[in-house]
C-alpha positions in Angstrom: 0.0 0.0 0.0 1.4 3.4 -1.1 0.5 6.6 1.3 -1.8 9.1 -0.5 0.0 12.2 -1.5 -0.8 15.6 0.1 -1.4 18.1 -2.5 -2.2 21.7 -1.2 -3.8 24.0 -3.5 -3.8 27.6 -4.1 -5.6 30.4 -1.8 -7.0 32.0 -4.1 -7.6 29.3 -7.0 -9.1 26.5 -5.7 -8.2 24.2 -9.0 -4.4 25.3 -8.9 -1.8 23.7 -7.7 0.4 25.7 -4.9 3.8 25.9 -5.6 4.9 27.7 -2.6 3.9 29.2 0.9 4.2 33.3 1.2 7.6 33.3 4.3 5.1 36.5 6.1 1.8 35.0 5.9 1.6 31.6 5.6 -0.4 30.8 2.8 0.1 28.6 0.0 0.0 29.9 -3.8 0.5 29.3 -7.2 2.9 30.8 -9.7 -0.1 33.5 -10.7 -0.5 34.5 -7.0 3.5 35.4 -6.0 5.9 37.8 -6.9 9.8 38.0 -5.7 10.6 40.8 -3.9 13.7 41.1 -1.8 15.1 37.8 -3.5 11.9 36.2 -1.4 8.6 34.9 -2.9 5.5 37.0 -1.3 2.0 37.1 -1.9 0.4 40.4 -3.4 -1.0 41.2 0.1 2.1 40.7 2.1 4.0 42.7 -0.8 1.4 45.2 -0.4 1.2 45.4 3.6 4.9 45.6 3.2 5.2 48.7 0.6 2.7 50.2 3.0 4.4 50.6 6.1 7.7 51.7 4.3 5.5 54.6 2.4 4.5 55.2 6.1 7.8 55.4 7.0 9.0 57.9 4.9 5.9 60.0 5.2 6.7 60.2 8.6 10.4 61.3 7.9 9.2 63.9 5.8 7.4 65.9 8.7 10.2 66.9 10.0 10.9 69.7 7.9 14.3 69.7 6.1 15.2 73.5 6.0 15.6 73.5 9.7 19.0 71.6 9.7 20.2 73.7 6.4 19.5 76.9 8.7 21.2 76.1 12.2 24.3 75.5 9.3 24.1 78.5 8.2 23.6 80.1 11.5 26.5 78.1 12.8 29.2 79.3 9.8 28.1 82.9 10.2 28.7 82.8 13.8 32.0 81.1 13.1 32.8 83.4 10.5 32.3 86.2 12.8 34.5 84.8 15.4 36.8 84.2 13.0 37.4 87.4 11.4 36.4 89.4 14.7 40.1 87.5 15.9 42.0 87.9 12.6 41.0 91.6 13.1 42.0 92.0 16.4 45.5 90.2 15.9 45.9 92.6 13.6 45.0 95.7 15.5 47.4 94.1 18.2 50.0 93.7 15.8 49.6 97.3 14.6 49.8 99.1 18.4 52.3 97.3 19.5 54.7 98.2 15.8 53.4 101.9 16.4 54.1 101.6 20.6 58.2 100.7 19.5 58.7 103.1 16.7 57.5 105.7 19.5 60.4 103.8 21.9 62.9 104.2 18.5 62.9 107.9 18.7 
């Protein structure tokens, strides 16, 4: 006596022959009911519930407005920019009394 064999059939057509089980949901399907993505073999749903939450995602990202990082850079490199020369200038005017303060010792 040989063991009857187990064929499981499509979730969606009845007649077909599944040819693999979705990894996120379960089910079994046939070639017309699966689609890679990822390098895995998913089920429209799943690939759907999937694309979903990553739209979600990003939406979510987006709130956050992006100017508001481009404007504390610029408000940071004026303010260094400021310090910067505000120094340079002041080495200078340093530089300047102190040449004027010996060519008043010279004479």
């Amino acid at each position: 006596m040989t063991a009857p064999t187990v064929h499981q059939r499509c979730r969606n057509h009845e007649a077909r022959e599944a040819v693999c089980r979705c990894p996120s949901c379960g089910n079994s399907f046939c070639r017309e009911c699966v689609s890679e993505h990822e390098f895995r073999l998913l089920c429209a749903s799943c690939i759907h519930a999937l694309t979903q939450a990553r739209r979600d995602a990003r939406a979510k990202k987006r709130r956050m407005p992006r100017s508001v990082p481009a404007i504390a850079m610029i408000v940071a490199g004026v303010l260094l920019a400021a310090t910067v020369f505000f120094g340079a200038g002041e080495t200078i005017l340093t530089i300047a009394v102190r040449a004027e303060q010996a060519s008043w010792q010279n004479r």
